[in-house]
N, C-alpha and C positions, 0 to 999 in steps of 0.2 A: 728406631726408637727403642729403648730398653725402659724394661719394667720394675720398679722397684721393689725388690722384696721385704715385706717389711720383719724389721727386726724382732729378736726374739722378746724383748718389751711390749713392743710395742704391738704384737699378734692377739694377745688373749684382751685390749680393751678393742679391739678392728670385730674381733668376735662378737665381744657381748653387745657391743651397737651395733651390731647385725642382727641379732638376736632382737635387742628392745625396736628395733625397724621392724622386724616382721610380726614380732606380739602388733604392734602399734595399728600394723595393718589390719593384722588379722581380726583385734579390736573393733576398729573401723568399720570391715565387711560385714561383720557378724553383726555389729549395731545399724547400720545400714538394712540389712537384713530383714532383723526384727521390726525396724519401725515400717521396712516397706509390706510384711506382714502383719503387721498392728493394723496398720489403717483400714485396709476393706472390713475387716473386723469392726474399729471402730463407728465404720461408716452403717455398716447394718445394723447395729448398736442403736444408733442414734433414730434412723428411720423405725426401728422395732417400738421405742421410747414411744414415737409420733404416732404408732398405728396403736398401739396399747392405750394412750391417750384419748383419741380419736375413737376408738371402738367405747372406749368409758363412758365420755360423755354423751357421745353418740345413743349407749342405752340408756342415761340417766334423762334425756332430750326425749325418747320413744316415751318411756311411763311417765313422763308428766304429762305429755301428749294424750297418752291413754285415759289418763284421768281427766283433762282437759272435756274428754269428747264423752266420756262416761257423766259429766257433771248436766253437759248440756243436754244431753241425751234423755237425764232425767226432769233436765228443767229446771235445774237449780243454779239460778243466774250470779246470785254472788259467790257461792265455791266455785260456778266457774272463773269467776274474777278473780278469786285468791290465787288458787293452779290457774291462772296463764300469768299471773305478778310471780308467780316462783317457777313457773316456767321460762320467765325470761330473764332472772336473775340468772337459771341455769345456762340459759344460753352466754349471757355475758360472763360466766365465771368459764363456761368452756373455751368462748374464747380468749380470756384472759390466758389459761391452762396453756394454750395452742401456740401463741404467741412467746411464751417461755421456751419451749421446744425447737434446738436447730437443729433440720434436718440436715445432712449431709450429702446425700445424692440431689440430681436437679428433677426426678421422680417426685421426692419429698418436698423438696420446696415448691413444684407444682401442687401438689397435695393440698400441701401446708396451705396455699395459696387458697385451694379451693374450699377448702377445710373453712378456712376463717370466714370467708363469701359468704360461706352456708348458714356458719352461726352466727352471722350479723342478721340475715335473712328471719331468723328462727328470734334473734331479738325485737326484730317487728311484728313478727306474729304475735310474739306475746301482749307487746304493747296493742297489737287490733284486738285478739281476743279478750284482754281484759276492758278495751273500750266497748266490745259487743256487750259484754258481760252487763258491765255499766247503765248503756242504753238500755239493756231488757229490764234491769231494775227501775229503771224510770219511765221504763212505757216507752219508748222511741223505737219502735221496732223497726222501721226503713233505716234508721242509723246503726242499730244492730244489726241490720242486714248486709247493709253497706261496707261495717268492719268488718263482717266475718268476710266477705267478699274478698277484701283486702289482704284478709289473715291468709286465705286460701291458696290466694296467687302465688305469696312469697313463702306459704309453705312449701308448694310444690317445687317453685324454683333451687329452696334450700335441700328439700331433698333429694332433687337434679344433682346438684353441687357435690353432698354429701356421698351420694353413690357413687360419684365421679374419683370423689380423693376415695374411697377405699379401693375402688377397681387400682389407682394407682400404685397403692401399695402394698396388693395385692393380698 
């Protein structure tokens, strides 16, 4: 079998498509490359977003709270019924917040999972604390009792949850 050599025409364009092959390639790896170094990057990105988020509302959920138990603490049953009505707005704008947020590791979307659990949790609290609140203005103290009772459960459960998604994401 013989090999044809190619003319002297026809060398210098065998050249530069040889040439634009290997830019082409080299293009290729190099973009290859960077997206497959983009991504973990992007991916701690995104879970960063989620813990930054999550640590936010997280404090903004602790001092209402504070205040919450500060109102009752002094006996002052309708402030406490305003702080737990805007502490459960907080909750429900948290979890709105939460829900915007893709995580990108399956860490984060556990998180995120637990994350939301919590602030739904923390939206009934609010709703029992401001019905205790309520009943102590009207004198029903066994039904004030009986919310707070309620508020207590699913507080604690929410902050079960809550400690759960930060250990997650560490």
């Amino acid at each position: 079998m013989q090999f044809r050599r190619p003319s002297r025409l026809t060398a210098p364009a065998e050249q530069r498509r040889e040439r634009v092959r290997g830019r082409v390639g080299a293009l290729a790896l190099s973009s290859l490359a960077a997206i497959t170094l983009a991504l973990p990057a992007a991916a701690h990105a995104n879970d960063a977003r989620l813990r930054t988020t999550l640590a936010l509302w997280s404090h903004r959920i602790a001092v209402d709270a504070q205040g919450i138990g500060l109102s009752a603490a002094r006996r002052h049953p309708r402030r406490m019924t305003l702080r737990a009505r805007h502490f459960r707005l907080d909750a429900l704008r948290a979890h709105k917040a939460l829900e915007a947020v893709q995580p990108s590791s399956s860490r984060g979307r556990h998180a995120k999972r637990l994350a939301l659990a919590a602030f739904y949790d923390y939206g009934i609290v609010g709703r029992q604390w401001a019905l205790s609140g309520q009943a102590r203005v009207h004198g029903l103290r066994t039904a004030a009792v009986a919310h707070a009772r309620i508020a207590a459960r699913y507080a604690r459960r929410g902050s079960a949850l809550l400690l759960a998604a930060k250990r997650l994401l560490g």
